[in-house]
N, C-alpha and C positions, 0 to 999 in steps of 0.2 A: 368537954368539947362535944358530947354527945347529947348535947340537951338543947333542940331547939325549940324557943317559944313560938308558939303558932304554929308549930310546924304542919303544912297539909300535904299529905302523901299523893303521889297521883293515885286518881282512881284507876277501878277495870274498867269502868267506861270512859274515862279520858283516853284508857289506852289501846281500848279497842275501836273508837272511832280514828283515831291517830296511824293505829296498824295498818289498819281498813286501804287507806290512802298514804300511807307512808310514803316520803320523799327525803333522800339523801339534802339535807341542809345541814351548812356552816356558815353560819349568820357573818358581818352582821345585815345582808340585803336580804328582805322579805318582797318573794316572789308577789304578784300579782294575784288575787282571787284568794289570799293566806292569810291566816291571824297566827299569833307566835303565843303558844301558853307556855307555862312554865307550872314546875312544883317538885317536891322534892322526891326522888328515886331512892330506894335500898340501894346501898353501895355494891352490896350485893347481883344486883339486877342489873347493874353497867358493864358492858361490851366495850373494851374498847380498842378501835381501831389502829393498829400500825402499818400505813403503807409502805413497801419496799421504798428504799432511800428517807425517808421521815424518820429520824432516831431522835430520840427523848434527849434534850443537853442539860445537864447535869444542874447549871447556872441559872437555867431558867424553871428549873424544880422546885431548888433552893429558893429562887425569888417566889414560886407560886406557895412555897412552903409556909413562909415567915410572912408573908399577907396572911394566909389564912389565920396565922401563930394571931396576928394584929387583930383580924376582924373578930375572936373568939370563936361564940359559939353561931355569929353569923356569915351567910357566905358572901361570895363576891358577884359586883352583878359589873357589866354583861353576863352572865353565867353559860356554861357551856353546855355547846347545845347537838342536834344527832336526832335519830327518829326512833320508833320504837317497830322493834323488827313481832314477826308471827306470832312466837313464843312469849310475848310479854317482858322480852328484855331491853334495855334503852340501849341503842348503838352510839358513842361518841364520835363526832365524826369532827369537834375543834372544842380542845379543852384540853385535852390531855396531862398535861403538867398541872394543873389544876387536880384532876382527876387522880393522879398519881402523891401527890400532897395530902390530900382529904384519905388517901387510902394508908399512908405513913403516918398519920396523925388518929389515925383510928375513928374518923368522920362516918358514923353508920347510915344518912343520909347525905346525897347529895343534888344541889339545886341543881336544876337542868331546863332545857328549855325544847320545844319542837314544834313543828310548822301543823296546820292541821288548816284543812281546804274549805274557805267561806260559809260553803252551803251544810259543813257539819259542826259550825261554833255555836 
């Protein structure tokens, strides 16, 4: 499961023009004057988000679990998406159960996706 073909890592320049302008998105509406990239993040480098009241259900893990189990060693798309904060780490801000499966399954990348503003694509 840790073997993706093609796999293209974000760069430090996807991620520091991303930073630069970073915006709190959770697709799937793409703001006005945005392009949406994607590429795959160190599991490692994911942040992720739990708002007071938003708890993880256990049924919807399991489901995000046994997709992942199905699609092998590819991931699922819409993919989950979030910005990338100062520091160079990806914030999830919709994906979670997803997030939480690829991390149970031992998934050392994972797809992801984030907004990044016209005039820097």
């Amino acid at each position: 499961m840790d073997v993706v073909p093609g796999l293209h890592v974000a760069t430090e320049q996807d991620v520091l023009a991303a930073s630069g302008a970073a915006l709190e998105w959770a697709g799937p509406a793409v703001p006005a004057g945005h392009v949406v990239r994607t590429g795959y993040v160190p599991i490692h480098n994911v942040v992720c988000l739990a708002p007071v009241g938003h708890q993880l259900l256990p049924a919807e893990v399991e489901r995000a679990y046994r997709r992942q189990l199905e699609l092998q060693s590819q991931q699922q798309w819409p993919c989950p998406t979030g910005y990338w904060r100062s520091d160079q780490r990806f914030v999830l801000t919709d994906g979670r159960n997803r997030f939480v499966a690829a991390l149970m399954l031992g998934i050392e990348h994972l797809l992801v996706a984030w907004l990044v503003p016209l005039e820097l694509s």
